[in-house]
C-alpha positions as CSV (number, residue, x, y, z in Angstrom):
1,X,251.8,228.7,185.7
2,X,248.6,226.4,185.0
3,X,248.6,226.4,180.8
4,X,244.4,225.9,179.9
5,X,243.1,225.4,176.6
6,X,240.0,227.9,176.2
7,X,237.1,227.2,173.3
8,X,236.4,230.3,171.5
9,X,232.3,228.1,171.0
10,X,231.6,227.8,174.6
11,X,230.0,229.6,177.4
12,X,228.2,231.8,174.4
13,X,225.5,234.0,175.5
14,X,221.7,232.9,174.8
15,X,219.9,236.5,174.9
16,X,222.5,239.5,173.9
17,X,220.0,242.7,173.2
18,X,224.0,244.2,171.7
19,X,226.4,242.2,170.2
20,X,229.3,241.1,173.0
21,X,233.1,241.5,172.4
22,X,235.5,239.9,174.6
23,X,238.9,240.8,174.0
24,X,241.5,238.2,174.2
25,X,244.7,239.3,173.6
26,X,246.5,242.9,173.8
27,X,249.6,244.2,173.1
28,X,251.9,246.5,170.9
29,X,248.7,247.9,168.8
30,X,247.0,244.0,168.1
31,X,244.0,243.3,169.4
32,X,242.2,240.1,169.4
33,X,238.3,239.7,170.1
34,X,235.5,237.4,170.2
35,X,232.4,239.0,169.3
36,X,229.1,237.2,169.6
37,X,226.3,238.7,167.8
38,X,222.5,237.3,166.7
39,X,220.6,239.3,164.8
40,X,222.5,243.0,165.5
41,X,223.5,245.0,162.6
42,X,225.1,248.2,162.5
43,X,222.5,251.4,163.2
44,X,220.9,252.4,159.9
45,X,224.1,255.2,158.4
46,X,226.6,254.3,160.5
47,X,229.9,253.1,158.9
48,X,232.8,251.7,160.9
49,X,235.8,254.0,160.3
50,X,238.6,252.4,161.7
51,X,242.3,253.6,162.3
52,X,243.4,249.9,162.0
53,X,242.9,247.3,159.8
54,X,240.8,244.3,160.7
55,X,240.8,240.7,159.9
56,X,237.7,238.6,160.7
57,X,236.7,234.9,160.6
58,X,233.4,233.8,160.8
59,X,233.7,230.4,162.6
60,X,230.2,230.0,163.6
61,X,226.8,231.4,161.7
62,X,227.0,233.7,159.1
63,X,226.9,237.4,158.1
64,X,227.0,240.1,155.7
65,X,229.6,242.9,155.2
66,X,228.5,246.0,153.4
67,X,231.3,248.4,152.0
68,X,230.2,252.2,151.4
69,X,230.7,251.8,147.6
70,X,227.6,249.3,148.2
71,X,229.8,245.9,147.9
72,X,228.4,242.9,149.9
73,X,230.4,239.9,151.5
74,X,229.0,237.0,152.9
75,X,230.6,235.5,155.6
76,X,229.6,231.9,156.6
77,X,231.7,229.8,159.1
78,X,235.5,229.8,157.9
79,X,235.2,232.9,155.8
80,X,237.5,235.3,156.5
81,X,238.4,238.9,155.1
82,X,240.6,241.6,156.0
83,X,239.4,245.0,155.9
84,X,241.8,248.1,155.4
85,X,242.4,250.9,158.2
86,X,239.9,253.5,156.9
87,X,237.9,251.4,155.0
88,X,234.1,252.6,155.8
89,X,231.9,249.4,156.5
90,X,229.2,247.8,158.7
91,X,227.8,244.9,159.6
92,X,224.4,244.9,157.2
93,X,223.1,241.4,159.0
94,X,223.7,238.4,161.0
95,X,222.0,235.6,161.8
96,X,218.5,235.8,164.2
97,X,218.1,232.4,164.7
98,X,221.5,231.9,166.3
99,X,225.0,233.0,167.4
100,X,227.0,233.9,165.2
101,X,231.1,233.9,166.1
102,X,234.1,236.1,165.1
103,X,237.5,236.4,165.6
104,X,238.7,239.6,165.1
105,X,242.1,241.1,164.6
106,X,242.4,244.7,165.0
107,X,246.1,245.8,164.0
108,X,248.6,248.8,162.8
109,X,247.9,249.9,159.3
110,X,251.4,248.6,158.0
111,X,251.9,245.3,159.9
112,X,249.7,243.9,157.1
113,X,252.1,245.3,154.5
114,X,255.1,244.3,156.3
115,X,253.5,240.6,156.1
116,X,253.2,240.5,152.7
């Protein structure tokens, strides 16, 4: 087996008309993605309703998170937050005038409990 370091900032896409997600990594309910947006939001009254929680990092442009109790984070490059299984949220900007990187995390409801 050949062992290859990867850079999460390289081979990004210069014209995405949707935002592009890459997964990574799978297994035993975790899921780990890349997702390169510029200038996508979520459509107007849509809400991500997920069944497990999420923790994002920001480690290139910036965007904003908007909660439906109409909280607001910022996310600029090493922000990160976790976001609850069934927590209602979208993504209420990024960046138009260039990419903007995540990480994601998608995992079991629990596990985040358990880690405490």
């Amino acid at each position: 087996m050949i062992h290859e370091a990867k850079n999460l900032l390289n081979e990004l896409p210069t014209d995405l008309a949707e935002e592009q997600f890459t997964t990574l990594c799978e297994a035993d309910g975790l899921r780990i993605e890349r997702i390169v947006s510029r200038g996508q939001t979520s459509p107007p009254g849509f809400w991500y309703d997920q069944d497990r929680s999420e923790w994002v990092v920001v480690l290139q442009g910036e965007a904003l998170i908007e909660f439906d109790d109409g909280q607001t984070v910022r996310l600029r490059p090493g922000s990160h937050l976790e976001i609850p299984a069934h927590q209602k949220h979208r993504v209420a900007w990024t960046d138009p005038n260039g990419p903007t990187v995540w990480l994601a995390v998608h995992f079991a409801a629990d596990a985040a409990r358990r880690g405490q």
